[in-house]
LUMRO-714508 format. One record per residue (C-alpha): residue number from 1; x, z, y. Coordinates in nm, 3 decimals. Each point is the difference from the previous one (the first is absolute). Layout:
# residues N
+-----+---------+---------+---------+
!   k !       X !       Z !       Y !
+-----+---------+---------+---------+
! NUM !       X !       Z !       Y !
...
+-----+---------+---------+---------+
# end
This chain:
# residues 231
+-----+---------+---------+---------+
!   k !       X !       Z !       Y !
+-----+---------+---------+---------+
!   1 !   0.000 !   0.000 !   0.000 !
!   2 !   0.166 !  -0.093 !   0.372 !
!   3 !   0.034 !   0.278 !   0.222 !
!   4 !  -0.250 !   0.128 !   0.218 !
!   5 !   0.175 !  -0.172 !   0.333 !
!   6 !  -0.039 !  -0.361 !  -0.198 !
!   7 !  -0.367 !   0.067 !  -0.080 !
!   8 !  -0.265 !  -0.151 !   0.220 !
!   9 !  -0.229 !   0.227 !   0.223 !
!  10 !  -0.331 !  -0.119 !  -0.166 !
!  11 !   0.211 !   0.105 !  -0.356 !
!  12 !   0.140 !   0.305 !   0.119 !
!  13 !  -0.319 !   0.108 !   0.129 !
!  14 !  -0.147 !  -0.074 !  -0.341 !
!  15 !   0.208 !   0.181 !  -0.186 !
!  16 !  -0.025 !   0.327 !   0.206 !
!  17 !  -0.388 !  -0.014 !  -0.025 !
!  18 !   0.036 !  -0.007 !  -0.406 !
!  19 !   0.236 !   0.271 !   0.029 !
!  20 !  -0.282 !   0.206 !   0.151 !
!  21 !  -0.245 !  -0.093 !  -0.184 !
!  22 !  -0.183 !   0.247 !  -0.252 !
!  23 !  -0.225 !   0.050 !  -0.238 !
!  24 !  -0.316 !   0.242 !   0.096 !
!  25 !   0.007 !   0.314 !  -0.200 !
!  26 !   0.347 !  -0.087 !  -0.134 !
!  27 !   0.330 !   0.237 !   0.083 !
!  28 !   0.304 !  -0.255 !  -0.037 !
!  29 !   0.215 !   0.393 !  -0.072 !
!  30 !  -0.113 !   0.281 !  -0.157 !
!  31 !   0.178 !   0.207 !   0.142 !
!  32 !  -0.070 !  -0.167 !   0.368 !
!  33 !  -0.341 !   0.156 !  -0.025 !
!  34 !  -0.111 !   0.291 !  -0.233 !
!  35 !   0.308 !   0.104 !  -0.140 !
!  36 !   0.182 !   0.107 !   0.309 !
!  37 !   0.354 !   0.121 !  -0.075 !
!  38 !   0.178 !   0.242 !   0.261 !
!  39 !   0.194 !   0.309 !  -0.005 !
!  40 !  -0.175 !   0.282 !   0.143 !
!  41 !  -0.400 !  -0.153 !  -0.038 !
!  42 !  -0.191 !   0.248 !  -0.176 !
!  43 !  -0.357 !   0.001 !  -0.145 !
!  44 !  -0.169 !   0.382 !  -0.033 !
!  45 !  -0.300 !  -0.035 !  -0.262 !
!  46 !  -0.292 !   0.256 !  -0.048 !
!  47 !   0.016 !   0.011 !  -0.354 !
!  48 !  -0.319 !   0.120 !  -0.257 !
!  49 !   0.030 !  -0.022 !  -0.404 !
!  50 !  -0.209 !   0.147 !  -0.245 !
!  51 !   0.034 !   0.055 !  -0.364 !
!  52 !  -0.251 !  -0.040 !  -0.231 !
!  53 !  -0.036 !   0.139 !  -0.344 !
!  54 !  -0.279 !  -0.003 !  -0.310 !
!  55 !  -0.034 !   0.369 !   0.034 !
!  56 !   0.046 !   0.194 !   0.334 !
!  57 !  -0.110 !  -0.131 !   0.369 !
!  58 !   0.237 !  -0.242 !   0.173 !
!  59 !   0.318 !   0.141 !   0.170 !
!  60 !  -0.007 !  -0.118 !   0.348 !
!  61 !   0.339 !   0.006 !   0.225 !
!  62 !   0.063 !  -0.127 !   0.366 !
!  63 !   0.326 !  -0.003 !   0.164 !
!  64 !   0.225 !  -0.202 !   0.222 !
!  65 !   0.227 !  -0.290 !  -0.084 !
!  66 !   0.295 !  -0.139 !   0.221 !
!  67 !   0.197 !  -0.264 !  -0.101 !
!  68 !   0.341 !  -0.093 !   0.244 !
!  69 !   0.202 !  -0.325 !   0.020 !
!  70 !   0.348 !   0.097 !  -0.043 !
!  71 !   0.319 !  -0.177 !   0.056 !
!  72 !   0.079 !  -0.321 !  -0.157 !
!  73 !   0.227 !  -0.049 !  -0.328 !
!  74 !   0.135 !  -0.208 !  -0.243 !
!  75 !  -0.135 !   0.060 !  -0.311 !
!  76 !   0.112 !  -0.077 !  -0.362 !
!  77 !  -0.170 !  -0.368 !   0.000 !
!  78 !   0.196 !  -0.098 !   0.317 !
!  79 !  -0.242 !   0.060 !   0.237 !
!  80 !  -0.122 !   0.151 !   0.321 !
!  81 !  -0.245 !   0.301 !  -0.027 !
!  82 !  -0.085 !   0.281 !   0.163 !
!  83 !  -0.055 !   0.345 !  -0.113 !
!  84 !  -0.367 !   0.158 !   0.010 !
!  85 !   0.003 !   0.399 !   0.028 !
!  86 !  -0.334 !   0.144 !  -0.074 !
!  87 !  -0.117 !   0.314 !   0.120 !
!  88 !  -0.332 !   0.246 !  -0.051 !
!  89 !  -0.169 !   0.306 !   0.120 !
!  90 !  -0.336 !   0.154 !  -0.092 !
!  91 !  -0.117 !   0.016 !   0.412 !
!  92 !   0.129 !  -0.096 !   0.309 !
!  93 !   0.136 !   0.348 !   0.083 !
!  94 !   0.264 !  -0.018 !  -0.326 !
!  95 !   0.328 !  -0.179 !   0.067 !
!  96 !   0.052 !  -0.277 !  -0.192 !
!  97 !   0.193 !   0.046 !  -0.338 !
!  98 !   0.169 !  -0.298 !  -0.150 !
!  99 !  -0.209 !  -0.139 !  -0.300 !
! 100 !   0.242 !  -0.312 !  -0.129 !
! 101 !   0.193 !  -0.292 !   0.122 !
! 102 !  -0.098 !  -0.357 !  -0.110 !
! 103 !   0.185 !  -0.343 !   0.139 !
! 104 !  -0.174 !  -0.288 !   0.121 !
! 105 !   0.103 !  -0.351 !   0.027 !
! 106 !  -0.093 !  -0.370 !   0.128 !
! 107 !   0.162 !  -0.241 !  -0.180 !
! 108 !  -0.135 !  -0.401 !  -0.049 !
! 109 !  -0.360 !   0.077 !   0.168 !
! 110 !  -0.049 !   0.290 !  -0.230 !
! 111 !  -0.024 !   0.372 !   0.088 !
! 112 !   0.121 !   0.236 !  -0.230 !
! 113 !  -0.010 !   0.382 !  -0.083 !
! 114 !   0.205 !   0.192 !  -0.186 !
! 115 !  -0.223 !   0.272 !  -0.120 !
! 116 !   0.130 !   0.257 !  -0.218 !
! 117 !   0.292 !  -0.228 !  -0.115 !
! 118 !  -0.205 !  -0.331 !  -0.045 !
! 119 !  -0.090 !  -0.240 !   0.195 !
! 120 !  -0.283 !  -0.142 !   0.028 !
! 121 !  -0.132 !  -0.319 !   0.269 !
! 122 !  -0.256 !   0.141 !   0.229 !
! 123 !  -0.093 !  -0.316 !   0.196 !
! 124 !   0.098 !  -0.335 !  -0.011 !
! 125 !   0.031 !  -0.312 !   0.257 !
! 126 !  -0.110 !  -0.233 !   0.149 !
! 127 !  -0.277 !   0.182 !   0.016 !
! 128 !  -0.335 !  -0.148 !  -0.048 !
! 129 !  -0.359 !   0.043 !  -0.163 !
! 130 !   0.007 !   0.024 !  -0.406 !
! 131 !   0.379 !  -0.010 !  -0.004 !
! 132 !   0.096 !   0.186 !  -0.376 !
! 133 !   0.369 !   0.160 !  -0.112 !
! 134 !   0.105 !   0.243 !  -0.251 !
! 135 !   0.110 !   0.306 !   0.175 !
! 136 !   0.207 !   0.100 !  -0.315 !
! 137 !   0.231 !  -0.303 !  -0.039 !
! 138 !   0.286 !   0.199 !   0.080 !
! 139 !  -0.071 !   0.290 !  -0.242 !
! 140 !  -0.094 !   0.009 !  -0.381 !
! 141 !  -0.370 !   0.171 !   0.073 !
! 142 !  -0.167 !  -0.317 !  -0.101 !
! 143 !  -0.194 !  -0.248 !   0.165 !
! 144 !  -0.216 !   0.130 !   0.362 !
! 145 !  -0.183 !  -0.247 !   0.172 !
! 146 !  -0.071 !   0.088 !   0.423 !
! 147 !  -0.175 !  -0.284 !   0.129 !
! 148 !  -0.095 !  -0.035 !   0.425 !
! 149 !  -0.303 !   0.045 !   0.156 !
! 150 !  -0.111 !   0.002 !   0.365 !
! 151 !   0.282 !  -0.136 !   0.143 !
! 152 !  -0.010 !   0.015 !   0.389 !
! 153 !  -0.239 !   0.190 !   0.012 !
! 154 !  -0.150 !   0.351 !   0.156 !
! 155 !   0.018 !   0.303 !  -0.158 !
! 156 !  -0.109 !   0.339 !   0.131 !
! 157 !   0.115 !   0.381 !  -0.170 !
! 158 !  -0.183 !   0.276 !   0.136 !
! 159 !  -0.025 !  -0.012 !   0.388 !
! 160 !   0.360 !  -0.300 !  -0.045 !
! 161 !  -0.099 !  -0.357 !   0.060 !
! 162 !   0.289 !  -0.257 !  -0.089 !
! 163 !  -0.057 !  -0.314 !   0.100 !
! 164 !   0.220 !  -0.253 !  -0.246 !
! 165 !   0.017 !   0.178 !  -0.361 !
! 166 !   0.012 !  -0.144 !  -0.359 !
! 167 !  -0.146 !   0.186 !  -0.320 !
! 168 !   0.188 !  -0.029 !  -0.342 !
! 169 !  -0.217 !   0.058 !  -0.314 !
! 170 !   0.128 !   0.137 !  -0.332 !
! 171 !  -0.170 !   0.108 !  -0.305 !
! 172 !  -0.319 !  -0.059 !   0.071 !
! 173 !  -0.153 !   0.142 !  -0.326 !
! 174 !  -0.358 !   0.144 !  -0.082 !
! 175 !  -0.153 !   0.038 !  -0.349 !
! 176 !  -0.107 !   0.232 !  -0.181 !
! 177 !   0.275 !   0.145 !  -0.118 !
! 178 !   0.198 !   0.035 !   0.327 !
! 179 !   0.096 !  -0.098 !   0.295 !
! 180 !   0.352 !  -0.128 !   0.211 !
! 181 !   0.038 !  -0.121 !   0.339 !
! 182 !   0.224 !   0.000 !   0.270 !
! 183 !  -0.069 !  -0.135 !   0.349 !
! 184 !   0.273 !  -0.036 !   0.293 !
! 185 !  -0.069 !  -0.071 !   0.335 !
! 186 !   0.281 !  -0.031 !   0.266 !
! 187 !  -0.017 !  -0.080 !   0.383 !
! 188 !   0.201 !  -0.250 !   0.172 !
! 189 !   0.334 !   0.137 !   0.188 !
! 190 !  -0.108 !   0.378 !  -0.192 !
! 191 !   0.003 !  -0.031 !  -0.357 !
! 192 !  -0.208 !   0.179 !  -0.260 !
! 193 !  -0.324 !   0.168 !   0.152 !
! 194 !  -0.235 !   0.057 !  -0.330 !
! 195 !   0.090 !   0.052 !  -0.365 !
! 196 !  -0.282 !   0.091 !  -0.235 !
! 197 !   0.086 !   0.030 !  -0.372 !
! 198 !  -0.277 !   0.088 !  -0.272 !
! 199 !   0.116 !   0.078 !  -0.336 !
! 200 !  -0.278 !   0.153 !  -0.236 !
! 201 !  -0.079 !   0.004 !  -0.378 !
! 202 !  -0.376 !   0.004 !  -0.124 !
! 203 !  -0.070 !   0.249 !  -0.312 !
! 204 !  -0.054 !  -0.224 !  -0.302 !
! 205 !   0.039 !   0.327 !  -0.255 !
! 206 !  -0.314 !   0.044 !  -0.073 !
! 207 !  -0.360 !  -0.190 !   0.049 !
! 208 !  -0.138 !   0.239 !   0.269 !
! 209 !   0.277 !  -0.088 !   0.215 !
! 210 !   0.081 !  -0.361 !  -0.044 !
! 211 !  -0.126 !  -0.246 !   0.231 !
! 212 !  -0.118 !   0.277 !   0.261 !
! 213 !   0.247 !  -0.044 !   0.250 !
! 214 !   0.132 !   0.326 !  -0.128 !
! 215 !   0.360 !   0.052 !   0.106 !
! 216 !   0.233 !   0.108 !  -0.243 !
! 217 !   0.312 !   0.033 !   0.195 !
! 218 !   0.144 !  -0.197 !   0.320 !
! 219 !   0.126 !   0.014 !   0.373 !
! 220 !  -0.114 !  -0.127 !   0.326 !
! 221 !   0.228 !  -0.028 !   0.332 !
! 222 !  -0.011 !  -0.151 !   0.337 !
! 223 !   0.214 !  -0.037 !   0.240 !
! 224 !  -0.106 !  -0.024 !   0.360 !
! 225 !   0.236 !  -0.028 !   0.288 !
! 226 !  -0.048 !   0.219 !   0.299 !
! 227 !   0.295 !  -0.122 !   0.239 !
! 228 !   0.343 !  -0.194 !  -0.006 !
! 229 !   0.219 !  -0.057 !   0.221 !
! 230 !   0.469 !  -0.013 !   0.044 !
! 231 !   0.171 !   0.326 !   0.038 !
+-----+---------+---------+---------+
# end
């Protein structure tokens, strides 16, 4: 291709207008959007879970989650990532105690966390409607499709409106035995803003509990954010 000083005006101006063209409800980066990576942004979550079991009311807990983007390293693949130090307290009135330290990563369009020593691909680009991935291609869980919904689009939590979010479905599972799902949503230029995981077992022992809906055993959590921000 010539240089740019050989090229015609009417070309050059051509080319520029492709180069800023997109694609509605498209990210060309994942991490340009909903997957910000910066040392010092921090998410704090209002946290609830509850624990179900066959024989005793379920356990209810609520607590606070932070989660910090450390400084940036070179990890064992060759790569950049950044440290992610988590923190918790019961109430706002406890300091925070440190909970664990995970690594995250953005590497070919994909964003990856290292969670308790495996990683796993939380969101994918570009993003768009109905896109699919295996988050566990990088560990030996097993396939685990996410797929993208609502891309672009609005997304309130609580008394939080975010204009541009996506939503990643996983596992979404009812029968009559049990249900499994997992639904992300993140917020452009914030990150993650809701998490809600249901894991629950029907009883099947015994014909006066199976097909009732009657929970065996299981957990529920959410994750909703309450503020971010750099520190």
């Amino acid at each position: 291709m010539p240089p740019l000083s050989r090229l015609t005006p009417f070309v050059l101006q051509g080319l520029l207008l492709l180069s800023g063209c997109q694609v509605p409800g498209i990210d060309s980066e994942a991490d340009d959007g909903y997957f910000p990576l910066k040392t010092g942004h921090y998410i704090i979550y209002a946290v609830e879970e509850q624990q179900f079991s066959l024989t005793a009311p379920p356990v209810s807990r609520t607590y606070q989650l932070k989660e910090r983007i450390g400084d940036s390293y070179t990890d064992v693949t060759g790569q950049t990532a950044y440290r992610l130090s988590r923190y918790r307290r019961t109430t706002v009135n406890q300091p925070w105690q440190a909970d664990s330290i995970w690594a995250v990563r953005l590497v070919n369009n994909e964003a990856i966390r290292t969670e308790n020593g495996r990683d796993f691909v939380r969101l994918t680009g570009p993003v768009a409607d109905q896109l699919n991935w295996d988050s566990n291609r990088y560990n030996q869980l097993g396939r685990d499709d996410y797929t993208i919904r609502n891309a672009g689009q609005p997304y309130r939590v609580q008394d939080k409106v975010f204009d541009e979010t996506v939503t990643v479905l996983n596992q979404l599972d009812s029968t009559l035995i049990s249900v499994k799902k997992r639904i992300d949503v993140y917020a452009r230029q914030v990150g993650l803003i809701y998490t809600e995981r249901v894991a629950i077992q029907f009883c099947t022992a015994t014909p006066a509990c199976s097909g009732r809906n009657q929970i065996d055993y299981g957990t529920k959590q959410v994750y909703r954010i309450q503020t971010y921000g750099v520190e």
